[in-house]
C-alpha positions as CSV (number, residue, x, y, z in Angstrom):
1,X,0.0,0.0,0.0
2,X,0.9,3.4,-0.7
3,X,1.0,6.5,1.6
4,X,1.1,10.2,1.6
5,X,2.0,12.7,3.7
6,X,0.8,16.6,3.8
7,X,2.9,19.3,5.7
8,X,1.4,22.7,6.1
9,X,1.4,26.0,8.1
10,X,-0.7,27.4,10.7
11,X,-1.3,31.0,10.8
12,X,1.0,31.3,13.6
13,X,3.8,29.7,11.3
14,X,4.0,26.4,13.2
15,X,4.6,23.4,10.4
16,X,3.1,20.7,11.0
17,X,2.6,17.0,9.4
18,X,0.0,14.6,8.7
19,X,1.8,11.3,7.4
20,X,0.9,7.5,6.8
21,X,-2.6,8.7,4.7
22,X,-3.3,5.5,2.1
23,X,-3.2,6.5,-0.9
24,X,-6.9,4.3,-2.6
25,X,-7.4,3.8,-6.0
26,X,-10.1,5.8,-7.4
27,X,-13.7,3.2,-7.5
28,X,-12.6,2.2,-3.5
29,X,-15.8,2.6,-1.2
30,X,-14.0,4.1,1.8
31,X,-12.4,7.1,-0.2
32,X,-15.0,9.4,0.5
33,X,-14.8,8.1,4.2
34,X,-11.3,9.3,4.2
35,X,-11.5,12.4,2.3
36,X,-14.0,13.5,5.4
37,X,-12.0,12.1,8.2
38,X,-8.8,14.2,6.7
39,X,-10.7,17.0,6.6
40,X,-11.8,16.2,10.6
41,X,-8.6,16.2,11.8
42,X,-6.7,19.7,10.1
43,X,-9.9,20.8,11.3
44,X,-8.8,19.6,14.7
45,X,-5.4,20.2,14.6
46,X,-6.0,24.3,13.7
47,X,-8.1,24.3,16.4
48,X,-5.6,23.3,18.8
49,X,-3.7,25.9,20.4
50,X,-0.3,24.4,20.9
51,X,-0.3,21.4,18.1
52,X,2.2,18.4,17.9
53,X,4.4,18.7,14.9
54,X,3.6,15.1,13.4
55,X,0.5,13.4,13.6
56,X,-0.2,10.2,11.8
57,X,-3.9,9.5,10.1
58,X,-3.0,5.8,10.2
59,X,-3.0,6.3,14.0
60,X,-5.6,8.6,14.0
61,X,-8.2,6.3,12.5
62,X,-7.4,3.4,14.7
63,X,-9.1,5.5,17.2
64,X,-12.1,6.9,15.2
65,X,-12.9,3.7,12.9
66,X,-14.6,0.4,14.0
67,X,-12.2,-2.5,13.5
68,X,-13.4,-4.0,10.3
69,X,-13.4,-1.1,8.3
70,X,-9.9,-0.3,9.3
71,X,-9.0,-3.7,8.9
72,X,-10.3,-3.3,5.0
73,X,-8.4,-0.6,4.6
74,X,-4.7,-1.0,6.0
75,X,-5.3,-5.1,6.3
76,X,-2.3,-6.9,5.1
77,X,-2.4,-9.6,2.9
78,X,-1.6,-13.2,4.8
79,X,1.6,-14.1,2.7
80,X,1.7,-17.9,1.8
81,X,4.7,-19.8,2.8
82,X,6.4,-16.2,4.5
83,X,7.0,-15.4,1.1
């Protein structure tokens, strides 16, 4: 799977960075889902008045998401033979 990461400045001028957001192919049913749930959390994190510098979605949706969507989206394919 493939990830992002978006960096950006708060008005004050503190960077800050949102890392480990999949990147979906286009057709996937939870896109939208995340599209929201990114926009949830900069809306968070500008509302915060001293944010952390590095916050990671992955992380983020562990806490939000119920376990078997999460697990649809950053579930790891059982390799056969440890291959």
């Amino acid at each position: 799977m493939l990830f992002k990461s978006l960096e950006f400045k708060l008005m004050s001028g503190h960077k800050v960075k949102i890392t480990d957001i999949p990147v979906l192919e286009e057709d996937n049913r939870y896109g939208f889902m995340l599209q929201i749930r990114l926009q949830k959390l900069i809306t968070f994190i500008h509302a915060q008045k001293n944010p952390k510098s590095i916050y990671s979605f992955k992380d983020y949706l562990k806490k939000r998401l119920k376990w078997p969507d999460y697990e649809a989206i950053f579930g790891s394919s059982v390799l056969k033979n440890n291959a």
